[in-house]
N, C-alpha and C positions, 0 to 999 in steps of 0.2 A: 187191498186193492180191488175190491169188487165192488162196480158199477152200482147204485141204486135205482129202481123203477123209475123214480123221477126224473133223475141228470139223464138214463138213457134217452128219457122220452123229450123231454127240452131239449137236448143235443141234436135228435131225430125231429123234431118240430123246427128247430134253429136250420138245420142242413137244409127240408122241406122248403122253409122258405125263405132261404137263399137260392138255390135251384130256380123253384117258382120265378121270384124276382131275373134272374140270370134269363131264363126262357121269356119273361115277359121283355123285358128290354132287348133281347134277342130279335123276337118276333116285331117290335115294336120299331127296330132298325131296319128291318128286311123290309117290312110297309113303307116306311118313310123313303127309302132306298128305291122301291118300288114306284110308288109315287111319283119320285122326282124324273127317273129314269120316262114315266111315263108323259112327265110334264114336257122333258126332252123332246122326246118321242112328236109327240103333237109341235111344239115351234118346229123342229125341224120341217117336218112333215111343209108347215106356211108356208114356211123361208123357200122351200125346195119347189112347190105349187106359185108363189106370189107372180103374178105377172108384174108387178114393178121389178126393176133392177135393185137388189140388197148387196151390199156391200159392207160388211164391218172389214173393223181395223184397231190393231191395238192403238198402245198410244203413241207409239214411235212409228207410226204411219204404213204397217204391214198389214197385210188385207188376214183374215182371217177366217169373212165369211166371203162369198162370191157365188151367188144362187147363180141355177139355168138362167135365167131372165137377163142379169146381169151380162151373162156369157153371149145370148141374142141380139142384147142392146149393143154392147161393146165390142166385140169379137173378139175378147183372150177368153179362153177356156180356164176351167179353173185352176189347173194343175201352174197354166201360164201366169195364172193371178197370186196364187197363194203365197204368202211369205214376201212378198213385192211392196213396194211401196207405187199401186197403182195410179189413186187419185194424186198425186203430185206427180205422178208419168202423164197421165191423161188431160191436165185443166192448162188450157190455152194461159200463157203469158198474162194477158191481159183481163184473164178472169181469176186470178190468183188470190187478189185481193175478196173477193164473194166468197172463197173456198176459206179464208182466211173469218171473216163474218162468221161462217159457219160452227169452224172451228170453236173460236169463240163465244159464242153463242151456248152452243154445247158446255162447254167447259164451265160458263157462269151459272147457266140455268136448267141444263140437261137435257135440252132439246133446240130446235132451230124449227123459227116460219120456213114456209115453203121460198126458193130461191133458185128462180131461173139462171143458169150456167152452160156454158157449151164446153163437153168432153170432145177429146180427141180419140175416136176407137182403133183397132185396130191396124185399121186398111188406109189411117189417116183421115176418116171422113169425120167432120165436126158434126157431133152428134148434142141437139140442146136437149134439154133435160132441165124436169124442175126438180129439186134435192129438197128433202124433208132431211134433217137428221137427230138421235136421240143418242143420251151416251149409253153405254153398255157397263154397265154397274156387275161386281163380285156380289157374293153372298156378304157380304159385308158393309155392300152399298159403295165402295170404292170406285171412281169410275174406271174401267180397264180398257174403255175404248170408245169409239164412235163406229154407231151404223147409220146408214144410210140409203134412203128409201128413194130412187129414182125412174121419175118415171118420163118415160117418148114424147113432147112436146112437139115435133116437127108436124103432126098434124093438126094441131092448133094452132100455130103459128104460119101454116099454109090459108088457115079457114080466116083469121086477125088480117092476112093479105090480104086475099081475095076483098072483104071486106071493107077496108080501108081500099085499098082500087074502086071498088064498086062503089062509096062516098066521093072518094076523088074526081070521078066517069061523070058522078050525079052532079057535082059543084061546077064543074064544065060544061054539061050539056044546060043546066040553071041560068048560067050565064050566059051560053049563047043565045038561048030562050028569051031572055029577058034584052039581051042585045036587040035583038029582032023586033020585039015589042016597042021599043023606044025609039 
C-alpha cells in the first residue's frame, strides 16, 4: 500500500484544481450576486425619486410596487396600497373599458401608448392622469405583472381649457367684428 510519487502528486494536482474551480465559481456567484443586488439597488433608487406616479401589480391585480409619487398623486400611502387591488378601486365606472385597453395591450405586446384616464384618489377627488404601462417580465421573461407610469395631467388639461376658451372668445368677438362691418 504505499502511495507512489506520481498518484500522490495527480491526486494533490486533481484536489488543486477542484478547490481552484470551487473558489472560482464561488467568487464568480458573489459578483454576479453582487451585481444584480446592485442593479436592484439603482431601479429602486428611480422608482423611489421618479416624479411620475409607479405602480406595479401582479397579475391578479395586487399592487406590488407604489412609489412616493404615487402616494402624492393618489393619497393611499403605501402600506394602504400594497397587496390591494388598487387600480380597479380607483378607475371611474366609465373609464374601465381604457384600463381594460391597457391591460390588453400589455399583455399582447408588453407595453401600452400613453392613455389618458381619470383615477379616483383618496379624498374622492378624480384625478386625470395619462398611464404609460409596460409588463413586468421574471428572469425568465414570464410576464409577472404590469407597471405603470402615471403622470398629473390636470395642468394641461387646465392650459387645452384656457385655450380652446380663448379660440372660442376669438370666434365671437370675429363675428361680432365682421357683424359690424356688414
Amino acid at each position: 500500500g504505499q502511495w507512489s510519487g506520481e498518484v500522490v502528486l495527480a491526486a494533490g494536482l486533481v484536489v488543486s484544481l477542484l478547490v481552484s474551480l470551487l473558489v472560482g465559481a464561488v467568487t464568480t456567484g458573489q459578483k454576479r450576486k453582487k451585481k444584480a443586488l446592485l442593479q436592484q439597488a439603482k431601479l429602486a433608487t428611480i422608482v423611489q425619486s421618479s416624479a411620475d406616479a409607479i405602480v406595479g401589480e401582479s397579475t391578479d391585480g395586487k399592487v406590488i410596487i407604489w412609489n412616493p409619487a404615487a402616494e402624492r398623486l393618489l393619497g393611499f400611502t403605501e402600506a394602504e396600497a400594497l397587496g390591494q387591488e388598487m387600480i380597479r378601486r380607483m378607475t371611474l365606472d366609465d373609464e374601465k373599458l381604457k384600463e381594460e385597453v391597457i391591460v390588453g395591450r400589455v399583455s399582447s405586446v408588453g407595453e401600452s401608448e400613453p392613455v389618458d384616464i381619470t383615477m379616483v384618489g383618496k379624498d374622492g377627488t378624480q384625478v386625470p392622469v395619462s398611464v404609460t404601462a409596460s409588463a413586468i417580465r421574471d428572469e425568465h421573461g414570464q410576464v409577472i405583472g404590469i407597471a405603470r407610469f402615471m403622470r398629473d395631467i390636470r395642468e394641461r388639461q387646465r392650459s387645452e381649457k384656457a385655450m380652446a376658451d380663448l379660440a372660442a372668445s376669438l370666434e365671437i368677438q370675429v363675428a361680432h367684428r365682421t357683424a359690424e362691418l356688414e
